[in-house]
N, C-alpha and C positions, 0 to 999 in steps of 0.2 A: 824353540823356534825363534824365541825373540835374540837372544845371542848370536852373532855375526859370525859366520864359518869360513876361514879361509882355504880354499880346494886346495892350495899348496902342502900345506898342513896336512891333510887327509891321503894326498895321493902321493906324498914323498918319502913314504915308508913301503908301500909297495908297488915294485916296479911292473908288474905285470896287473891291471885292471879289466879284464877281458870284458865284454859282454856277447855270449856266445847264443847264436842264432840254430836251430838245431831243426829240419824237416826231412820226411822220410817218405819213397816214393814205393811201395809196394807192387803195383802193376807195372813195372818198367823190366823186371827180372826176367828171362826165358826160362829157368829154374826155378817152379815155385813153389820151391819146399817149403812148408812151415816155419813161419819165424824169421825167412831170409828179408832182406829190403836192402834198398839202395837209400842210403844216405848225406846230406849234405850239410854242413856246418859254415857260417861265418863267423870269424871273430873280429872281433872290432874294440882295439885301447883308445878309449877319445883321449890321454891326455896327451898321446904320442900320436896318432890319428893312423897308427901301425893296422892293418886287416892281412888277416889269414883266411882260408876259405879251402876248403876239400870237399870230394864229392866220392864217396867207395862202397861198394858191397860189403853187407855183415851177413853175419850169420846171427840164432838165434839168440848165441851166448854172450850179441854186441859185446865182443872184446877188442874191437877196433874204433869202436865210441867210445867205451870206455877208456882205451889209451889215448886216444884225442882229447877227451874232457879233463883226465887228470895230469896232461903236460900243461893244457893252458889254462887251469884252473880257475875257472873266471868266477865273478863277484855276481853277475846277472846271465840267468840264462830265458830265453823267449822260446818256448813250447809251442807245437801246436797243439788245438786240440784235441784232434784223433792221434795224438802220440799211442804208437802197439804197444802193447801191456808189458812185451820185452824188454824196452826203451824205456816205458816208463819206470820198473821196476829197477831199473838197473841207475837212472837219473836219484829215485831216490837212497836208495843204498850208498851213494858216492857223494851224497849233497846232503844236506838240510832242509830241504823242499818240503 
């Protein structure tokens, strides 16, 4: 920590630093089958100050989160803390969390 960090240095090797915002609305479905949710994602590159953002229905086997998460493959993601146990399980399987 006492060493001086230049951010250039850090973030000019990858071009893509996401930090992706990820919350999930359960009682909003008319269909409420098990494990379905509607979901919503922000990402945000502060070196580019670039934001992406979607909002879609999953199904249980979030395979439409999971293609979202691993195109913008971000460095931080922000949880809530009632993430469903589908979402969570599937966040960690695909991350380091």
């Amino acid at each position: 920590l006492d060493d001086p960090v230049d951010v250039e240095e850090i973030t000019a090797d990858v071009s893509d630093n996401y930090l992706l915002c990820i919350c999930e609305n359960k009682e909003s479905l008319r269909d409420k089958k098990k494990g379905d949710v509607v979901i919503g994602i922000v990402g945000v590159q502060p070196t580019t100050g670039e934001v992406v953002f979607d909002s879609f229905q999953d199904s249980s086997s979030r395979l439409e989160l999971e293609s979202r998460v691993l195109r913008l493959q971000p460095v931080e993601l922000v949880l809530p803390s009632d993430l469903s146990d589908q979402s969570e399980r599937l966040i960690s399987s695909i991350t380091s969390v």
